[in-house]
DSSP file (Angstrom, degrees, kcal/mol; ACC not computed):
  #  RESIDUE AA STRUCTURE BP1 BP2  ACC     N-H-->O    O-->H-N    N-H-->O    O-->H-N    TCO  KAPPA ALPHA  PHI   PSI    X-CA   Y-CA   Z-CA
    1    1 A X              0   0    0      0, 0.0     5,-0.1     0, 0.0     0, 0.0   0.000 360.0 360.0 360.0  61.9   -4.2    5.0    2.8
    2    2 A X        +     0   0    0      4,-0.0     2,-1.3     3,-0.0     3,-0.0   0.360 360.0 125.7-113.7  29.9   -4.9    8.2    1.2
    3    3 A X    >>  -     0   0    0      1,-0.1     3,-2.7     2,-0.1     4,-1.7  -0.624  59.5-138.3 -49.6  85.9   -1.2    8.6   -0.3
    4    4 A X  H 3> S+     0   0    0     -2,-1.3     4,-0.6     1,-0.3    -1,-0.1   0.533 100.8  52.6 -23.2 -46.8   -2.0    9.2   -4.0
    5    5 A X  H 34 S+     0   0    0      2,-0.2    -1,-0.3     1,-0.2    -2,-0.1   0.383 103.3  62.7-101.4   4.4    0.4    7.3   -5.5
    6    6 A X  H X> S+     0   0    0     -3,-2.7     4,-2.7     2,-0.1     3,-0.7   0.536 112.1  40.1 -50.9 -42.6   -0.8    4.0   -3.1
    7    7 A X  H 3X S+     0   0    0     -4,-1.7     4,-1.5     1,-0.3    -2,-0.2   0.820 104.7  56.3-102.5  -1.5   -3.8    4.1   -4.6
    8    8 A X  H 3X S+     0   0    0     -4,-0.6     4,-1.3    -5,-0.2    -1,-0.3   0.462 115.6  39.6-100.0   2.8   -3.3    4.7   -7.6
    9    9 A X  H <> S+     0   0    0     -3,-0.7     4,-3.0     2,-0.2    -2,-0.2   0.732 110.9  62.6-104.6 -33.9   -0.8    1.4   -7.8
   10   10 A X  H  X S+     0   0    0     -4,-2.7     4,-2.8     2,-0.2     5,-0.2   0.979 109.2  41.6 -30.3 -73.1   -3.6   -0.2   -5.6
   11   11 A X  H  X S+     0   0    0     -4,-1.5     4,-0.9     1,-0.3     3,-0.2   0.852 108.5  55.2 -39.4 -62.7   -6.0    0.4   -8.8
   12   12 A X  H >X S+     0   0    0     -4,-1.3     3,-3.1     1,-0.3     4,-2.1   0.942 105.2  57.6 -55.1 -54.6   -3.5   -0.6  -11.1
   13   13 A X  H 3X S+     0   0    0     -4,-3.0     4,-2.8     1,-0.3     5,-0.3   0.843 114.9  31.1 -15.8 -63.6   -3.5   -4.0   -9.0
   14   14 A X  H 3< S+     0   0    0     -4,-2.8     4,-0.4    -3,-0.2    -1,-0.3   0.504 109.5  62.5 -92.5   6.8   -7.3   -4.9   -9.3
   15   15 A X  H <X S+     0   0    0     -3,-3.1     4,-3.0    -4,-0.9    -2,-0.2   0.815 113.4  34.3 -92.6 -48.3   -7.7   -3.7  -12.2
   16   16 A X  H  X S+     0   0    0     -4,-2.1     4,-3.5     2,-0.2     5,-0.5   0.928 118.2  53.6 -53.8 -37.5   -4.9   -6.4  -13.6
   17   17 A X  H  X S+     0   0    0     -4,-2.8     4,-1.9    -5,-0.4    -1,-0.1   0.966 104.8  53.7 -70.0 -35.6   -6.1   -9.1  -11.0
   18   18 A X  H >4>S+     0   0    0     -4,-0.4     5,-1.3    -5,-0.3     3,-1.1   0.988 114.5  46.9 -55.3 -62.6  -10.0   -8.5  -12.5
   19   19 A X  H ><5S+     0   0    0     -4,-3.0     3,-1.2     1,-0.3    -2,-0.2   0.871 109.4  47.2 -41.7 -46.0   -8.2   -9.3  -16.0
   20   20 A X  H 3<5S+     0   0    0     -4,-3.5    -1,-0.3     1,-0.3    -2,-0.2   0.743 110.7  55.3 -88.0 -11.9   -6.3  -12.3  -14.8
   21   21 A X  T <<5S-     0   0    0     -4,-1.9    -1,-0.3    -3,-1.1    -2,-0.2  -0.152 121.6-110.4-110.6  52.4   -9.9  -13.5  -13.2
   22   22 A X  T < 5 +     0   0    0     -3,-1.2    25,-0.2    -2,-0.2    -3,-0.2   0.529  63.3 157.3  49.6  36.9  -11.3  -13.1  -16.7
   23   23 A X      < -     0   0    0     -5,-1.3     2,-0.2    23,-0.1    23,-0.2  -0.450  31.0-147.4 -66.4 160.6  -13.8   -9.7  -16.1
   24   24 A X  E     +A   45   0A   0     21,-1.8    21,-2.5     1,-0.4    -5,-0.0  -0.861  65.5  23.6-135.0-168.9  -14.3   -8.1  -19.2
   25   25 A X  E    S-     0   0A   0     -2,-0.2     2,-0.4     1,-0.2    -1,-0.4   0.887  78.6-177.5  15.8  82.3  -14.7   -4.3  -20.1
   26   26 A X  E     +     0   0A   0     18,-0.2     2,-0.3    -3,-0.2    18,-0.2  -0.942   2.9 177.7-105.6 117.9  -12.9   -3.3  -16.8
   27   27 A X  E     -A   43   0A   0     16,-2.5    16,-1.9    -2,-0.4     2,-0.5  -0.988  25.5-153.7-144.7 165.3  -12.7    0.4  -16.4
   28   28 A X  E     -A   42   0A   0     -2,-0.3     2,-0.2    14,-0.2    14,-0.2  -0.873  12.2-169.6-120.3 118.5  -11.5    2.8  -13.9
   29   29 A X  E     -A   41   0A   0     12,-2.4    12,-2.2    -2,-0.5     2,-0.6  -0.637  22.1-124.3-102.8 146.4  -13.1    6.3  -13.6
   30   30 A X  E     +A   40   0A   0     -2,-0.2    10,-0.2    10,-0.2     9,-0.1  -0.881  35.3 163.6 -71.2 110.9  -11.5    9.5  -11.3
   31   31 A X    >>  +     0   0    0      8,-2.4     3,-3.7    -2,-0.6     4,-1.5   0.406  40.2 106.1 -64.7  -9.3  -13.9   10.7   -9.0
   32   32 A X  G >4 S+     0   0    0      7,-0.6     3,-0.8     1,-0.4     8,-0.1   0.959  90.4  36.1 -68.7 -43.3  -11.5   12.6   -6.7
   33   33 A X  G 34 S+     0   0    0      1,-0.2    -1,-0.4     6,-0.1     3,-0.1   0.438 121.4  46.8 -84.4  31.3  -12.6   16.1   -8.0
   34   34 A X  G <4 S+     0   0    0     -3,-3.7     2,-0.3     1,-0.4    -1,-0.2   0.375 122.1   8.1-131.0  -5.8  -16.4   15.2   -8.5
   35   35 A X    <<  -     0   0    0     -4,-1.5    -1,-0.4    -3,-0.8    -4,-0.0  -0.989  51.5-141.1-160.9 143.9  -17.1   13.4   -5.3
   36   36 A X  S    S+     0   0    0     -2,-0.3    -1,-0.1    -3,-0.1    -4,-0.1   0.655  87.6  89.3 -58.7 -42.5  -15.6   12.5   -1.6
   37   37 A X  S    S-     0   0    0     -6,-0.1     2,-0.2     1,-0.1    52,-0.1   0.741 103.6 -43.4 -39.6 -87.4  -17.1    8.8   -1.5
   38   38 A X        -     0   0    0     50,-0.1    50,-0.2     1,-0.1    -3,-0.1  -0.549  36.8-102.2-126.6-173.9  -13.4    8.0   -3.3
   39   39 A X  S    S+     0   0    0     49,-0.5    -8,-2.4    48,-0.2    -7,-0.6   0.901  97.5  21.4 -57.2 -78.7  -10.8    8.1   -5.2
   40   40 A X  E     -Ab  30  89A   0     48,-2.2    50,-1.7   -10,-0.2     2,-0.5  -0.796  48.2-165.5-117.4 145.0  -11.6    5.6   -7.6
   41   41 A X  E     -Ab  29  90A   0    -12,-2.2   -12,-2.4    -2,-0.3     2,-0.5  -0.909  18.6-175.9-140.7  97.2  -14.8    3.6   -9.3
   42   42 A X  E     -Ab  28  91A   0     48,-2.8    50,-2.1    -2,-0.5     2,-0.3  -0.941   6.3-162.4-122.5 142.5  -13.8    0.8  -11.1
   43   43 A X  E     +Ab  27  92A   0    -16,-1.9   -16,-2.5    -2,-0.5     2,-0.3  -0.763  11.7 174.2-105.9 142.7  -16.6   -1.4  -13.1
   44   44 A X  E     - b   0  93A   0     48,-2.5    50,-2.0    -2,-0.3     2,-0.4  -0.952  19.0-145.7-146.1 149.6  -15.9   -4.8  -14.3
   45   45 A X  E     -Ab  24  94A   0    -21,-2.5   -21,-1.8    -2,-0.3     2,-0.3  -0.965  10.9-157.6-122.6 143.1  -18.3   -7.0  -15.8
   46   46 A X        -     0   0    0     48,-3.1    50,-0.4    -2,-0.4   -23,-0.1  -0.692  29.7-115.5-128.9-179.2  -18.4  -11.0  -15.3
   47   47 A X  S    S-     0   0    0     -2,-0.3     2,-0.3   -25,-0.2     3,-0.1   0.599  87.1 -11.4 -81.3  -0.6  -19.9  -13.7  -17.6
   48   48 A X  S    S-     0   0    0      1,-0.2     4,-0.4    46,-0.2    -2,-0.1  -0.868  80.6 -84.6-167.5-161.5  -22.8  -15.0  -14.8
   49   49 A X  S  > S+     0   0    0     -2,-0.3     4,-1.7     2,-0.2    -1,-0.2   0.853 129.7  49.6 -90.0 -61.1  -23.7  -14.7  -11.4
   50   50 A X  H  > S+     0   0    0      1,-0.2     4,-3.3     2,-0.2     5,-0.2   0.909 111.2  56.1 -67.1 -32.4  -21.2  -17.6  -10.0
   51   51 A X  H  > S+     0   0    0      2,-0.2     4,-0.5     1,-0.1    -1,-0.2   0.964 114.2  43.0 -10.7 -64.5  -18.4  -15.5  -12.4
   52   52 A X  H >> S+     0   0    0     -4,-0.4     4,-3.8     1,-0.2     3,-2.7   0.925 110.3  46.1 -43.0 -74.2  -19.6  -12.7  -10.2
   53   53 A X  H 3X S+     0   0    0     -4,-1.7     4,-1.7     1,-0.3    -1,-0.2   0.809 124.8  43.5 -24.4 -51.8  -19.8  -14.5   -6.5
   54   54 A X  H 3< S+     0   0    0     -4,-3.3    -1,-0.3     1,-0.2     4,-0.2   0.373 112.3  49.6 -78.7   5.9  -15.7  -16.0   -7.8
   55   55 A X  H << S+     0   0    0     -3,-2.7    -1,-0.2    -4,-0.5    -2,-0.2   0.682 113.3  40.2-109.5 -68.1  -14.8  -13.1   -9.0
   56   56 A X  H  X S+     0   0    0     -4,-3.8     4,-0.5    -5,-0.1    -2,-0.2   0.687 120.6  53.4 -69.1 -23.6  -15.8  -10.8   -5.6
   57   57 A X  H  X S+     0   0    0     -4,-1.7     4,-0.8    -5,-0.3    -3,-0.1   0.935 111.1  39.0 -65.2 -54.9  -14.3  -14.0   -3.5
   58   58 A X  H  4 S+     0   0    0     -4,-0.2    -1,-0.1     2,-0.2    -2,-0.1   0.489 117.4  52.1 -86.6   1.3  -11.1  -14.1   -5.1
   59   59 A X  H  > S+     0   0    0      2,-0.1     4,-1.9     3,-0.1    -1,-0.2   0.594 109.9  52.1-101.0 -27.1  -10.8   -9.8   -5.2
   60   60 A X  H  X S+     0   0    0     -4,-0.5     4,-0.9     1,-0.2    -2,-0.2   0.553 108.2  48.2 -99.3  -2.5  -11.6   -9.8   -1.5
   61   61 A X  H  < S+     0   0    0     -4,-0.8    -1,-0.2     2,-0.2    -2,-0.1   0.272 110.3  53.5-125.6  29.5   -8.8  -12.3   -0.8
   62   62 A X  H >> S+     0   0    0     -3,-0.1     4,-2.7     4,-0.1     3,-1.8   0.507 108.9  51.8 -55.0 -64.9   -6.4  -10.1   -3.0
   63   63 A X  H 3<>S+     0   0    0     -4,-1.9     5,-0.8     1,-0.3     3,-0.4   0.945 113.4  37.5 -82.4 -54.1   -7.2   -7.3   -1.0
   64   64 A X  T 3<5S+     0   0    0     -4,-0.9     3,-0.4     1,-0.3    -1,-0.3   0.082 100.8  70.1-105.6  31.6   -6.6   -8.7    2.4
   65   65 A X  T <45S+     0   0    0     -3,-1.8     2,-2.3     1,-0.3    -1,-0.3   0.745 109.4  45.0 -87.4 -59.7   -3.3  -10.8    1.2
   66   66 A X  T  <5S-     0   0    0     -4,-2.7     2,-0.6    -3,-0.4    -1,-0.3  -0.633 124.3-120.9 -70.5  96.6   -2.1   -6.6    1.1
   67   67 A X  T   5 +     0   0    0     -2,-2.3    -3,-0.2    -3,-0.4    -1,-0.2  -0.014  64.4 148.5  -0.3  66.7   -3.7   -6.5    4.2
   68   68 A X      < -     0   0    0     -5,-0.8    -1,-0.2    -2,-0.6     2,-0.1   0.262  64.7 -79.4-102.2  32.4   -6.4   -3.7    3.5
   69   69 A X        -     0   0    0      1,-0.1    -1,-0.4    -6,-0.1     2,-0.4  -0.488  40.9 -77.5 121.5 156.5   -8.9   -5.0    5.8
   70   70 A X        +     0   0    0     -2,-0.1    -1,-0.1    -3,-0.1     2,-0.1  -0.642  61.1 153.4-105.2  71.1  -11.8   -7.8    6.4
   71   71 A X        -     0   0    0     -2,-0.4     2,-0.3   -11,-0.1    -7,-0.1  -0.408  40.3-129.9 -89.0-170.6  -14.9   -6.6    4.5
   72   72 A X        -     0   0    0     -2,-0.1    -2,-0.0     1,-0.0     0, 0.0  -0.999  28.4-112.8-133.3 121.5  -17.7   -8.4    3.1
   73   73 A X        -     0   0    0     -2,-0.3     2,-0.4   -17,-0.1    11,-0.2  -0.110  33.9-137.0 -36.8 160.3  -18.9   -7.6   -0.8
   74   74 A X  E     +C   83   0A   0      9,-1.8     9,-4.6    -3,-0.0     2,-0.2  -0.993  59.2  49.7-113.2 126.7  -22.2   -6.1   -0.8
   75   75 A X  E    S-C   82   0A   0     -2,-0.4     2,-0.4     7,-0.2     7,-0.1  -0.526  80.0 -93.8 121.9 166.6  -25.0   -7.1   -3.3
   76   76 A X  E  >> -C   81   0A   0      5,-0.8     5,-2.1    -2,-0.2     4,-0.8  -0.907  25.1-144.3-128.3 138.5  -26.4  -10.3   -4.3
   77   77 A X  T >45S+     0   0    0     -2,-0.4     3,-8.1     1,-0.3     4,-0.2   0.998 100.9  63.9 -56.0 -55.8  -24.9  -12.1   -7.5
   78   78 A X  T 345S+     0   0    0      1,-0.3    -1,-0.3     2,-0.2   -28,-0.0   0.811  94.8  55.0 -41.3 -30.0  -27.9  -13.3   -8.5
   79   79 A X  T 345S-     0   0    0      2,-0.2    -1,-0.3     1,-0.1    -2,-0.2   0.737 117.3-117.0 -70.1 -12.3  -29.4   -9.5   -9.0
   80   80 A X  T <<5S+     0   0    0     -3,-8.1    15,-1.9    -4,-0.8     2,-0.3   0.716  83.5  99.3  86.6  24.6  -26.2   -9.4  -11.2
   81   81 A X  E   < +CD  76  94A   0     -5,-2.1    -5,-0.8    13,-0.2     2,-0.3  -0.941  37.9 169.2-153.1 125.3  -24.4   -6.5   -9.0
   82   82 A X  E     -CD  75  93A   0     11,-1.0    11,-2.7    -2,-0.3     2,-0.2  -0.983  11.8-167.1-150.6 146.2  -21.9   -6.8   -6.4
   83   83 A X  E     -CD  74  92A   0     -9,-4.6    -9,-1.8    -2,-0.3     2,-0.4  -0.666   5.3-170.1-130.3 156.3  -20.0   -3.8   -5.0
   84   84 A X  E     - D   0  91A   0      7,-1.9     7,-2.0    -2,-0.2     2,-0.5  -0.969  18.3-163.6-138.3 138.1  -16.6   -4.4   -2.6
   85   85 A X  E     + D   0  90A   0     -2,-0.4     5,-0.2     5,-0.2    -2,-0.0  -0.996  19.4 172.2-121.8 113.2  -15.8   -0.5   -1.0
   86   86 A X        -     0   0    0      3,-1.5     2,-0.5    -2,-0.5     4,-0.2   0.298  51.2-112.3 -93.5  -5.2  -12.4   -0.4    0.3
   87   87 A X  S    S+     0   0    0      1,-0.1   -48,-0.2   -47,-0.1     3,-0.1  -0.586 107.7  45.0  98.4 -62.5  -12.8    3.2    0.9
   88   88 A X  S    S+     0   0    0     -2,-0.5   -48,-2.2     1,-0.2   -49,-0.5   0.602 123.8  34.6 -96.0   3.2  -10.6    5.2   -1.5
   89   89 A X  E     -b   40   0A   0    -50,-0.2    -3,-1.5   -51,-0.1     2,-0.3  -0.897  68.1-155.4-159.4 148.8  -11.8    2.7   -4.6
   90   90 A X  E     -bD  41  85A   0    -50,-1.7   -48,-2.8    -2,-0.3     2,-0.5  -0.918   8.7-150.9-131.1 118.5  -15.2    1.0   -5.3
   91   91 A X  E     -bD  42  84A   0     -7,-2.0    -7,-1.9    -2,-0.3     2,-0.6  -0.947   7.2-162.1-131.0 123.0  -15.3   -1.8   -7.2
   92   92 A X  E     -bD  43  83A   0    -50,-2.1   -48,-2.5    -2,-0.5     2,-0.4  -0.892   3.6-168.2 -90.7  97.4  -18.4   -2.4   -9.3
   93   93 A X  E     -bD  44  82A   0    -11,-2.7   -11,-1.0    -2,-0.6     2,-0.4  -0.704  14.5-179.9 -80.4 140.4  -19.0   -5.9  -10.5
   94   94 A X  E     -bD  45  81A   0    -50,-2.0   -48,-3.1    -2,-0.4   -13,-0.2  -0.959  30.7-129.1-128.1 145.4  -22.0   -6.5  -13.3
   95   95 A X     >  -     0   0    0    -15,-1.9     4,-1.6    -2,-0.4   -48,-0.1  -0.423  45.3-100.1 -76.2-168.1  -23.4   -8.9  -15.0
   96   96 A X  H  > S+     0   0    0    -50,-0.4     4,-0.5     2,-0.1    -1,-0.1   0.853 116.5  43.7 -52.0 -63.8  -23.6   -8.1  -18.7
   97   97 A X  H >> S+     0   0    0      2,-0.2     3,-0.9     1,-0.2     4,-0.8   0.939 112.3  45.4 -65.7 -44.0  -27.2   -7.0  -18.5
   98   98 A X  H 3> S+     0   0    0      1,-0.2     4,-2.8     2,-0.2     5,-0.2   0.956 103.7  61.5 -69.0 -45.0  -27.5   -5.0  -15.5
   99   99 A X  H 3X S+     0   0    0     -4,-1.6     4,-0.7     1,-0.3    -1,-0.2   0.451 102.2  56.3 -39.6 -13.7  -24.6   -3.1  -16.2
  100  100 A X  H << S+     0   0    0     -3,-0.9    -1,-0.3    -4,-0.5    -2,-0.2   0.510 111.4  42.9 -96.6 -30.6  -26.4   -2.1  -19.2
  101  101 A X  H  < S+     0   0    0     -4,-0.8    -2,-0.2     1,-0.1    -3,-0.1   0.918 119.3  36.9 -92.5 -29.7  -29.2   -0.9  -17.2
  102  102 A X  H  < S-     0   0    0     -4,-2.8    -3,-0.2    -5,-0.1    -2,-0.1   0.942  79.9-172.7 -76.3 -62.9  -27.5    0.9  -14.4
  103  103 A X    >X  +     0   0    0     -4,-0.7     3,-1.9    -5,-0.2     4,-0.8   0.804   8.8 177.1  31.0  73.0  -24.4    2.5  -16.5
  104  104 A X  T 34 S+     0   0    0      1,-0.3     5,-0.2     2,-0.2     4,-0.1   0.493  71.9  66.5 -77.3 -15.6  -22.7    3.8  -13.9
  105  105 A X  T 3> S+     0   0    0      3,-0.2     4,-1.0     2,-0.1    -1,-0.3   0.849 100.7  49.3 -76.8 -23.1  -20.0    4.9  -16.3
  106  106 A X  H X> S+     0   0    0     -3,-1.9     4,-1.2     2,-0.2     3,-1.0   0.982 113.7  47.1 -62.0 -73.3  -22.5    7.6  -18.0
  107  107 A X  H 3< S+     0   0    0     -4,-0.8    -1,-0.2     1,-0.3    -2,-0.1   0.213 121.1  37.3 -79.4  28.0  -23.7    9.2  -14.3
  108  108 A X  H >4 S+     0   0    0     -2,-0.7     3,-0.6    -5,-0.1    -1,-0.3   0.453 114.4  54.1-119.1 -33.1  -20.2    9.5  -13.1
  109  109 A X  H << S+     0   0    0     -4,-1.0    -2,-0.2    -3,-1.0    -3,-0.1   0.619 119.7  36.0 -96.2  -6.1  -18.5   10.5  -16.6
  110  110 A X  T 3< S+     0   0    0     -4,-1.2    -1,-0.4     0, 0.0    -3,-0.1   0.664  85.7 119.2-106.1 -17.8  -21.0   13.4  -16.9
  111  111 A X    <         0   0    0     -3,-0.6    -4,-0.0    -5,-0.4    -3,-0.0  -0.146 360.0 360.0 -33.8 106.2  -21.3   14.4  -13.6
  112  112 A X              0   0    0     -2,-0.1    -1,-0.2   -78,-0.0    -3,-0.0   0.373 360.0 360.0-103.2 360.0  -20.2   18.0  -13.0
């Protein structure tokens, strides 16, 4: 699916479906000229751990109603990070706290 303008309506997608499943400070950083891994890196943050778990449940059965595939989150809620790779976008979930510690939006937004 590496048709630009797929994935970039893809994005738009979860980035509304994270809203309507009440993430909050959801944002989506470019990567394509800084990196290969993907496209896209979007961070979302949810309000606990079971937030998280319902949150990565209900995003991974989003993504395979469009039928991108059976994956499995990676990460454990309880550490407060759980990552879904779909290949051309990367979906960080955080709790509140970790996200604070990690701040994945700093080492990608400076990244040269």
């Amino acid at each position: 699916m590496k048709e630009n303008k797929n994935i970039e309506v893809l994005k738009n997608e979860i980035i509304e479906e994270l809203d309507n499943l009440k993430a909050k400070d959801i944002i989506s950083i470019d990567i394509r000229k800084m990196s290969s891994l993907a496209d896209f890196i979007i961070i979302a943050t949810g309000r606990s751990s079971k937030h998280l778990d319902a949150t990565a449940s209900n995003i991974k059965t989003f993504l395979k109603i469009k039928d991108l595939g059976n994956f499995k989150p990676e990460g454990i809620s309880e550490g407060g990070w759980v990552v879904l790779d779909i290949g051309d976008i990367i979906i960080h979930l955080f709790t509140e706290e970790v996200r604070e510690v990690y701040n994945l939006e700093k080492l990608w937004r400076f990244k040269k």
